[in-house]
MARDOVEX-310798 format. One record per residue (C-alpha): residue number from 1; x, y, z. Coordinates in Angstrom, 1 decimal. Example, Ala and Ser with C-alpha at 12.3 -4.5 7.8 and 13.67 -1.06 7.14 Angstrom:
% MARDOVEX-310798
NODE, 1, 12.3, -4.5, 7.8
NODE, 2, 13.7, -1.1, 7.1
% end
This chain:
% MARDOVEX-310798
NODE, 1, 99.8, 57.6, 69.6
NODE, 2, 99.9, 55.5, 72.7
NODE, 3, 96.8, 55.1, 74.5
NODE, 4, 95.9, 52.6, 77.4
NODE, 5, 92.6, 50.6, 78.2
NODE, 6, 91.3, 51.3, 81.7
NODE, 7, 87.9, 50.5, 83.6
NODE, 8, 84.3, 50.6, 82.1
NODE, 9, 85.6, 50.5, 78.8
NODE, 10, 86.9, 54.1, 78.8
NODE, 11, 90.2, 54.6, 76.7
NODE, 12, 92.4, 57.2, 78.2
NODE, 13, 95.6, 58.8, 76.0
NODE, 14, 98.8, 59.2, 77.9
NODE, 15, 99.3, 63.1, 78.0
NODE, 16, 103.4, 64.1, 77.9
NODE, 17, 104.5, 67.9, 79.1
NODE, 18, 106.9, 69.3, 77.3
NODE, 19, 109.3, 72.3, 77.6
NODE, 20, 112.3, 73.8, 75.8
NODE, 21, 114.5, 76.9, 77.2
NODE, 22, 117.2, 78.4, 74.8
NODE, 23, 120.4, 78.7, 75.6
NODE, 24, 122.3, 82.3, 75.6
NODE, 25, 125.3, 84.3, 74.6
NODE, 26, 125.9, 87.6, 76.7
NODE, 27, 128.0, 90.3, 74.7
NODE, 28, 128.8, 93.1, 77.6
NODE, 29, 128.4, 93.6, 81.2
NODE, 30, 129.3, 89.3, 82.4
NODE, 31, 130.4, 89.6, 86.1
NODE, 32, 128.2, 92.9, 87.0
NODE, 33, 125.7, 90.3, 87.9
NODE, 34, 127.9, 88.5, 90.2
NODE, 35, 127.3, 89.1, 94.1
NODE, 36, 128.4, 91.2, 95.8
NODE, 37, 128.9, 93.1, 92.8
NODE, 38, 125.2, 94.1, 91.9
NODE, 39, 123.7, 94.8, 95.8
NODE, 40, 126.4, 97.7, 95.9
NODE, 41, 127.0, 99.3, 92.4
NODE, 42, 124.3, 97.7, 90.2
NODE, 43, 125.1, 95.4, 87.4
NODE, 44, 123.5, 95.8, 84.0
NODE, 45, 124.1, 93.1, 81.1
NODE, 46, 123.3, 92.9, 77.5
NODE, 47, 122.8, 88.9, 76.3
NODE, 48, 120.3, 87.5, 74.0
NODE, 49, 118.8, 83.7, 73.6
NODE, 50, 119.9, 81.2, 70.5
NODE, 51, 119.0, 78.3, 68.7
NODE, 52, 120.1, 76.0, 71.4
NODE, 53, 118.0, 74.5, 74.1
NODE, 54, 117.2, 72.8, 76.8
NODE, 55, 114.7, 70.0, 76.8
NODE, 56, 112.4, 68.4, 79.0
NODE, 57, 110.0, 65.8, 79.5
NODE, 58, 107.4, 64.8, 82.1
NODE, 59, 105.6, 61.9, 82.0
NODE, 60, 103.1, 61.3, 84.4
NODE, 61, 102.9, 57.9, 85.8
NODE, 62, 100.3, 56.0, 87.9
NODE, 63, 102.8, 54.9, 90.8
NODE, 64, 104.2, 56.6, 93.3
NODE, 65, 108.1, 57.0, 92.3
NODE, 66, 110.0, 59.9, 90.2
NODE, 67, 112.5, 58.7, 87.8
NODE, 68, 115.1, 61.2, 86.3
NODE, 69, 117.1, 60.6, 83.4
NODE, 70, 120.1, 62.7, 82.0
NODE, 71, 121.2, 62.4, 78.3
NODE, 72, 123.9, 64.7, 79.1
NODE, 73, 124.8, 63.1, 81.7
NODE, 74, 124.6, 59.4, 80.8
NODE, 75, 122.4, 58.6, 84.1
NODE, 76, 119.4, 57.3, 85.2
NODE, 77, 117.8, 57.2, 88.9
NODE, 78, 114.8, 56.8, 91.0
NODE, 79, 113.4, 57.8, 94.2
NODE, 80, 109.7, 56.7, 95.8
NODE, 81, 107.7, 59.6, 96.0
NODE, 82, 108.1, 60.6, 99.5
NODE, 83, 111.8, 60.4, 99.5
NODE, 84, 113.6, 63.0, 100.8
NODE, 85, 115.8, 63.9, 97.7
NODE, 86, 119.0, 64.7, 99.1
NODE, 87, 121.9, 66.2, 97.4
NODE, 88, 124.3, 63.3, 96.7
NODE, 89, 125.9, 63.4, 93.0
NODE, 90, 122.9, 61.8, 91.2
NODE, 91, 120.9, 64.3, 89.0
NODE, 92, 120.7, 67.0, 92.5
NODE, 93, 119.5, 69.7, 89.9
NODE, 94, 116.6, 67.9, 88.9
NODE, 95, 115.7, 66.8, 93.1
NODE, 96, 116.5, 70.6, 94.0
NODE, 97, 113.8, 72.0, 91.6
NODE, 98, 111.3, 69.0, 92.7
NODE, 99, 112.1, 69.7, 96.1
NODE, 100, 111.9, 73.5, 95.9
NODE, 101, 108.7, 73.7, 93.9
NODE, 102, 107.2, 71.6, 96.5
NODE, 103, 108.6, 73.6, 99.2
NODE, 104, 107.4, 77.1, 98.0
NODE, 105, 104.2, 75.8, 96.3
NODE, 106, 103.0, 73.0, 99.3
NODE, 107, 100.1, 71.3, 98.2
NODE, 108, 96.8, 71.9, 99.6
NODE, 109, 94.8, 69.1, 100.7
NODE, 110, 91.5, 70.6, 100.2
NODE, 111, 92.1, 71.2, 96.7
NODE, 112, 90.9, 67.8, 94.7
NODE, 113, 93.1, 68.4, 91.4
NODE, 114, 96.5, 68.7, 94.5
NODE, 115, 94.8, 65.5, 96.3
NODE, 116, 94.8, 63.4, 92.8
NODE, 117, 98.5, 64.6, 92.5
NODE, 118, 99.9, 64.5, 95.6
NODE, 119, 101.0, 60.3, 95.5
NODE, 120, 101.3, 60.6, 91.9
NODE, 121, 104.8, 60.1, 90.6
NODE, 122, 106.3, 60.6, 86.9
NODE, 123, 109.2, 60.4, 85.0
NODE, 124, 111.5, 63.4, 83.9
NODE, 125, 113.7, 63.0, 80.7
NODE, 126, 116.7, 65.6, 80.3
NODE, 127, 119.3, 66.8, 77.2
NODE, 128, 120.7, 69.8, 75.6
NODE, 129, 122.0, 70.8, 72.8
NODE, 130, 125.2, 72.1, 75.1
NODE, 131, 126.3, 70.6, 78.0
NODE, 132, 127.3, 72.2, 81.0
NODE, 133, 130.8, 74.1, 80.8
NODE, 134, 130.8, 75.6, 77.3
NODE, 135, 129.4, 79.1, 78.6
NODE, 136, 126.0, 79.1, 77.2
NODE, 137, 124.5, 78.6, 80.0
NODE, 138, 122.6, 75.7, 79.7
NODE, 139, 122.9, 74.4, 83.3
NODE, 140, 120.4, 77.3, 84.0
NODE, 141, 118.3, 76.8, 80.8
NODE, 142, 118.4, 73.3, 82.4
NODE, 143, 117.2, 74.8, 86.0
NODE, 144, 114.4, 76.7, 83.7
NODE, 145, 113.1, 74.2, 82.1
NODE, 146, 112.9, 72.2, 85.4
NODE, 147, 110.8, 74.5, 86.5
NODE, 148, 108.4, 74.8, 83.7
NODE, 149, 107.5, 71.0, 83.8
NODE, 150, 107.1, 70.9, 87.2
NODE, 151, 105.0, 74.2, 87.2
NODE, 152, 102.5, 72.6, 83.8
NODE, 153, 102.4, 69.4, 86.1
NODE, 154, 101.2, 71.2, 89.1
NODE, 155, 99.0, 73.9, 87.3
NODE, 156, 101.2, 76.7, 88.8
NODE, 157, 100.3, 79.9, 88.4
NODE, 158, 104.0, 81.6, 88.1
NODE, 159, 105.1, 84.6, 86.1
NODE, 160, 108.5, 84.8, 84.1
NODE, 161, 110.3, 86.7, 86.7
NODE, 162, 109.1, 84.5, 89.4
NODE, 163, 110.2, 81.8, 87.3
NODE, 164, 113.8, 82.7, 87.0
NODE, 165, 114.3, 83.8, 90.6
NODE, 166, 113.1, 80.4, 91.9
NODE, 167, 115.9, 78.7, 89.1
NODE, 168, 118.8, 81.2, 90.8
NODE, 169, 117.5, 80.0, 94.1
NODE, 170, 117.9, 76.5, 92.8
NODE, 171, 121.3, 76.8, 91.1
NODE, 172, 122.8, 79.5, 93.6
NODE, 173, 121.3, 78.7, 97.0
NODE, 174, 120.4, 75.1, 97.0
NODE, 175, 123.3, 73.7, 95.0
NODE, 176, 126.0, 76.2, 96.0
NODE, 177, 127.0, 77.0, 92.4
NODE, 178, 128.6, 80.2, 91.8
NODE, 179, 127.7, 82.7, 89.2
NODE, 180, 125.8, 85.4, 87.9
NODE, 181, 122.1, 86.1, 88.3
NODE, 182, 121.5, 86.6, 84.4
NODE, 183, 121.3, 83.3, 82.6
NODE, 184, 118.3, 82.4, 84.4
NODE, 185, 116.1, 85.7, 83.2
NODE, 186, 117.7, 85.4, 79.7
NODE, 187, 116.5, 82.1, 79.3
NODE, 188, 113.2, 82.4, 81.0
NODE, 189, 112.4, 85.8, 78.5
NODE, 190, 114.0, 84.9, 75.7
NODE, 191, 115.1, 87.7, 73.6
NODE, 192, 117.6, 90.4, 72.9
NODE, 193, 117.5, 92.0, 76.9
NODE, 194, 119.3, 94.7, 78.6
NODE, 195, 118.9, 93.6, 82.2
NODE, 196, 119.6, 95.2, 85.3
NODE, 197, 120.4, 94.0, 89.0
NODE, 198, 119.9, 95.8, 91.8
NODE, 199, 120.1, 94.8, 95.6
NODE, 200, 116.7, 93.7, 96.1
NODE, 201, 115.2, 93.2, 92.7
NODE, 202, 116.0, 92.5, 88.7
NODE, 203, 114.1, 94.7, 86.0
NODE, 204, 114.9, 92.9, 82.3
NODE, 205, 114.1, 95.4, 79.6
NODE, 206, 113.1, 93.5, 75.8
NODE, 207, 115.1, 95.1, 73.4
NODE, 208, 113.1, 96.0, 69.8
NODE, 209, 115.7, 95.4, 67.4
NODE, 210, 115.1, 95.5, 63.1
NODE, 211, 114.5, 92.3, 62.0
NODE, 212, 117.0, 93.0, 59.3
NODE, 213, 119.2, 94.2, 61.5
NODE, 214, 119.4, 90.4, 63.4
NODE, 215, 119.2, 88.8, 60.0
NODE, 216, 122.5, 90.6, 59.1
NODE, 217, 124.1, 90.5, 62.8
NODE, 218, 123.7, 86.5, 62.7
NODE, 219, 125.6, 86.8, 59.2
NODE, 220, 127.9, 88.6, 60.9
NODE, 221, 128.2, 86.6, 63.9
NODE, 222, 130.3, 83.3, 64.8
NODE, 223, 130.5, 80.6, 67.4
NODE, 224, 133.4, 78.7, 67.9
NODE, 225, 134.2, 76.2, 70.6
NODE, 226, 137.3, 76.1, 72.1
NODE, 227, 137.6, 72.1, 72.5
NODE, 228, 137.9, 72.9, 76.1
NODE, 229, 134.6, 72.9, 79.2
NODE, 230, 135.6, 75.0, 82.3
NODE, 231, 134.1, 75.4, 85.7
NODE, 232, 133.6, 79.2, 86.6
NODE, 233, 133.7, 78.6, 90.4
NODE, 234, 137.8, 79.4, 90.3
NODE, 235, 136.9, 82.5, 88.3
NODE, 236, 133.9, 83.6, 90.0
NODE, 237, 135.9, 83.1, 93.6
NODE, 238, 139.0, 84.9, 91.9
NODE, 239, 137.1, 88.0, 90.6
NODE, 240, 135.1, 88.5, 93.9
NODE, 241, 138.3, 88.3, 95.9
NODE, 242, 139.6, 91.3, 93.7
NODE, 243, 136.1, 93.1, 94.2
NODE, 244, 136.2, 92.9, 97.8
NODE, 245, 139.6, 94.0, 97.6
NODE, 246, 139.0, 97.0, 96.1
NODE, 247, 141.3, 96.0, 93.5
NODE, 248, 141.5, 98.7, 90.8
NODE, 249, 142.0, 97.0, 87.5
NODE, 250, 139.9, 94.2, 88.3
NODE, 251, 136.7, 97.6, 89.5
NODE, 252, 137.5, 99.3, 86.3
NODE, 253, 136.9, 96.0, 84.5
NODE, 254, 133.4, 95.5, 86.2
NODE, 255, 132.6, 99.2, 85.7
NODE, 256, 133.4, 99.7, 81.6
NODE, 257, 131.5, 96.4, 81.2
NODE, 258, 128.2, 98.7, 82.5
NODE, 259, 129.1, 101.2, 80.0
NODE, 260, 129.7, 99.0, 77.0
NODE, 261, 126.6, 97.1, 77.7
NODE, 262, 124.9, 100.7, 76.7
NODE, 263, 126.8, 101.7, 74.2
NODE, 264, 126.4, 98.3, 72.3
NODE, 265, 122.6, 98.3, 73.3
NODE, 266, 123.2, 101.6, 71.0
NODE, 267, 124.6, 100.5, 68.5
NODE, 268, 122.4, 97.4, 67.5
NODE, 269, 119.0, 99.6, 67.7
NODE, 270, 120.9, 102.1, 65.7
NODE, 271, 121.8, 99.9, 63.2
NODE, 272, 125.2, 100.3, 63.9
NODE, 273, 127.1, 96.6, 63.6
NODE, 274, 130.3, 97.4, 62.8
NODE, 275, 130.4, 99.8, 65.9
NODE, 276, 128.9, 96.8, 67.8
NODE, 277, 131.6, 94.6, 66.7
NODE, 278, 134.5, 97.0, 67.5
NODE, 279, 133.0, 96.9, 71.2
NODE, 280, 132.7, 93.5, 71.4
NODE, 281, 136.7, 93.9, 71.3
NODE, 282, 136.4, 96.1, 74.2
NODE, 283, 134.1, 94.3, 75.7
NODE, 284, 136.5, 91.1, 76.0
NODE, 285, 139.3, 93.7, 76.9
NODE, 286, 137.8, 94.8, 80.0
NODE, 287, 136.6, 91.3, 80.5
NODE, 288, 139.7, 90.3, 81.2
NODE, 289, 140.6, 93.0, 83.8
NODE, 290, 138.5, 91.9, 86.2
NODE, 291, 140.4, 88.2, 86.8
NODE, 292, 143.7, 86.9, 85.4
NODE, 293, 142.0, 83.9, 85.2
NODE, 294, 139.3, 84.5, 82.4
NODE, 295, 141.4, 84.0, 79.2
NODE, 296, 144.3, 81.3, 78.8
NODE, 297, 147.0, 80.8, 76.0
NODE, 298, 144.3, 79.0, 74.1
NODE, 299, 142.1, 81.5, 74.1
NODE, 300, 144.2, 84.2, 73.5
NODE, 301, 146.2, 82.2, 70.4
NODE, 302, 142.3, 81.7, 69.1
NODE, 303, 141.5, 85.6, 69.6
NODE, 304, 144.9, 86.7, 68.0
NODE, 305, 144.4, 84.4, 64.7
NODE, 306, 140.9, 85.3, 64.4
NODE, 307, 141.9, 89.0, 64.5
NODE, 308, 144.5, 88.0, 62.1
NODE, 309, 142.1, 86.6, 59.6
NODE, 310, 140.0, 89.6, 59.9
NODE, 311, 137.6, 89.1, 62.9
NODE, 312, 136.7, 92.8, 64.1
NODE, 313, 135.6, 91.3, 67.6
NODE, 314, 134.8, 88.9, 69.7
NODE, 315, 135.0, 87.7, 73.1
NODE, 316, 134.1, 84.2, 75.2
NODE, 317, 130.6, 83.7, 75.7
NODE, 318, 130.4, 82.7, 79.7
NODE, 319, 132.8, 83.0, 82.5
NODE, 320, 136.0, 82.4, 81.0
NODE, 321, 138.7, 79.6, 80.8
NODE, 322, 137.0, 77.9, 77.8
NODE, 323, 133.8, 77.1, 76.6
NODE, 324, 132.5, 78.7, 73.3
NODE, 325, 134.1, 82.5, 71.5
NODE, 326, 132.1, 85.2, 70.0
NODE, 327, 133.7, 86.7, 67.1
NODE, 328, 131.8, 89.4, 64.8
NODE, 329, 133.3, 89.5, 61.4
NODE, 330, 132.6, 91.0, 58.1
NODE, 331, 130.6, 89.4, 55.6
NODE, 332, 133.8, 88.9, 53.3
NODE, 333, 136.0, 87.4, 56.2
NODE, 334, 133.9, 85.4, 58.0
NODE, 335, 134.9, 81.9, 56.1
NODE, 336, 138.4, 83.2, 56.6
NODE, 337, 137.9, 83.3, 61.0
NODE, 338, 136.3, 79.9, 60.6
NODE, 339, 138.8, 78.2, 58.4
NODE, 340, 141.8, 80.0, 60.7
NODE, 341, 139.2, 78.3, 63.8
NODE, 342, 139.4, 74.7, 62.5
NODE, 343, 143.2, 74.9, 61.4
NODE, 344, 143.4, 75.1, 65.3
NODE, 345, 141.0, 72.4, 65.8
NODE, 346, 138.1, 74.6, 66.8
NODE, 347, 134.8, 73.5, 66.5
NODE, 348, 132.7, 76.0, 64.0
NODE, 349, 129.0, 76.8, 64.5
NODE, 350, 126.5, 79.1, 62.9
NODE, 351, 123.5, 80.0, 64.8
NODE, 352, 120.0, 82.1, 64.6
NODE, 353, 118.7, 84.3, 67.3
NODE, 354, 115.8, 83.2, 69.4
NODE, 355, 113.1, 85.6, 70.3
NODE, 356, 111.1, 83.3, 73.0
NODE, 357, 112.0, 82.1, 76.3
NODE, 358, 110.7, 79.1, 78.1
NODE, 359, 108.1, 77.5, 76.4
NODE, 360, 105.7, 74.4, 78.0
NODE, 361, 103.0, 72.5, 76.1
NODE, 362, 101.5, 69.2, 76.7
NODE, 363, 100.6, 66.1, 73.8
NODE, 364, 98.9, 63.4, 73.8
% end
């Protein structure tokens, strides 16, 4: 434990915030929670949080700059205190959520604790287990846990859904990102969700699923990572053209993802798997109606020989064009997917569920 000497011969312990997001895979309904798309039909998605996270640290410091540094990311930078923390390349999600905590939560200078903080700087350190562009949405399980330092720091008062909306603000407004609305209230709740987006307001509903029936669904389940990141801006921009365009193969995409994302929230509290895995298929077949642009010939080779090898399911796990596949498979042919998987030099991971979202605590 490190602890410093200061005046009067008082020893004071360095305190360090912490805070951890998971990361997510979503199974039916991806793109219903893509503007327009939800203010005008709705969009409804079943996902659930995983063993992977992202990680924060906040270290409070006596002088008056804010230092950020990426492990991902391979940076490092710093800023005085009173900088404006303008978008230029360097780190801008970590500035954005300073900048927009401090914007919607200003501090008040009659409150002592806010006076003590308001010329006191600190140092943020960053990493994931995934980096951005494998669709598990860790730049918003980044944005999340941005948040939940800042808000410990500050001794916020914020609840789980204010929380996420301020991260889609963040990654959305302030950055200019495209996407979805339902990585960031995935990641803040945590859990097996059914969530559902309307035009002025998102309701997430916790799913109660057996505990045996996750043990066997994670047997069941596997990750594999196609060996190529994507950017989902072309696909997002592609699929709203069609939306707005009223195209029809492209709306009954969006529309049978709704469905499925009931019927599978079915199946799993039913204890139903092997149904759940058959519409996982259907799921990824609809999926790919909505934008020419969501599977490639790598994909589709991986999809066909997992099939092959006796995968009942499976789909990719974000936007499209690479990143990490889903494939359910029975017990007895689940080492046959993953050795087909490497053959194509795919990498192959296991994973457990995660049943808590953000989580912030503070050592000494």
């Amino acid at each position: 434990m490190r602890r410093s000497p200061c005046t009067h011969g008082i020893v004071t312990r360095r305190v360090l915030i912490r805070a951890k997001t998971p990361l997510r895979i979503s199974f039916a309904g991806g793109g219903t929670d893509v503007p327009p798309f939800p203010e005008r039909e709705g969009g409804l998605v079943l996902n659930a949080t995983i063993s992977r996270y992202a990680y924060g640290t906040l270290v409070p410091g006596a002088g008056e700059k804010i230092s950020i540094e990426s492990v991902d990311f391979g940076m490092t930078t710093t800023y005085g205190i009173d900088a404006a923390l303008d978008h230029d390349g360097k780190l801008d999600m970590a500035k954005a959520a300073i900048r927009n905590v401090e914007e919607r939560y200003p501090r008040r200078a009659s409150d002592p604790a806010d006076k003590r903080r308001f010329h006191q700087g600190f140092e943020l350190f960053l990493h994931s287990n995934a980096p951005p562009g494998t669709g598990l949405g860790s730049s918003s399980a980044m944005a999340v846990t941005l948040i939940g330092l800042l808000k410990e720091f500050r001794h916020l008062q914020m609840n789980d859904y204010e929380i996420a909306s301020l991260a889609c603000t963040i990654e959305r407004e302030d950055l200019g990102i495209r996407g979805g609305l339902q990585d960031q209230y995935v990641t803040t709740f945590g859990g097996f969700n059914l969530i559902e987006f309307g035009a002025d307001r998102v309701i997430v509903n916790p799913l109660r699923i057996a505990p045996d029936a996750l043990l066997e669904l994670e047997q069941c389940l596997l990750l594999c990572y196609t060996g190529v990141s994507r950017t989902a801006d072309h696909i997002i921009d592609d699929q709203t053209q069609r939306f707005e365009e009223h195209n029809e193969t492209a709306l009954e995409g969006l529309r049978r993802q709704k469905v499925l994302a009931v019927e599978m929230k079915e199946a799993l509290l039913e204890r139903r798997l092997n149904d759940f895995g058959e519409l996982l298929d259907e799921a990824w077949q609809a999926k790919k109606n909505m934008s020419s642009r969501i599977s490639t010939d790598r994909i589709d080779e991986m999809y066909e020989e997992a099939r092959r090898h006796g995968a009942i399911g499976g789909k990719v796990t974000g936007a499209g064009g690479g990143g990490y596949m889903l494939f359910y498979c029975d017990y007895r042919t689940k080492h046959r997917v993953a050795e087909a998987m490497l053959a194509m030099d795919a990498r192959v991971e296991e994973f457990a569920f995660e049943q808590e979202g953000l989580r912030t605590w503070r050592v000494a």
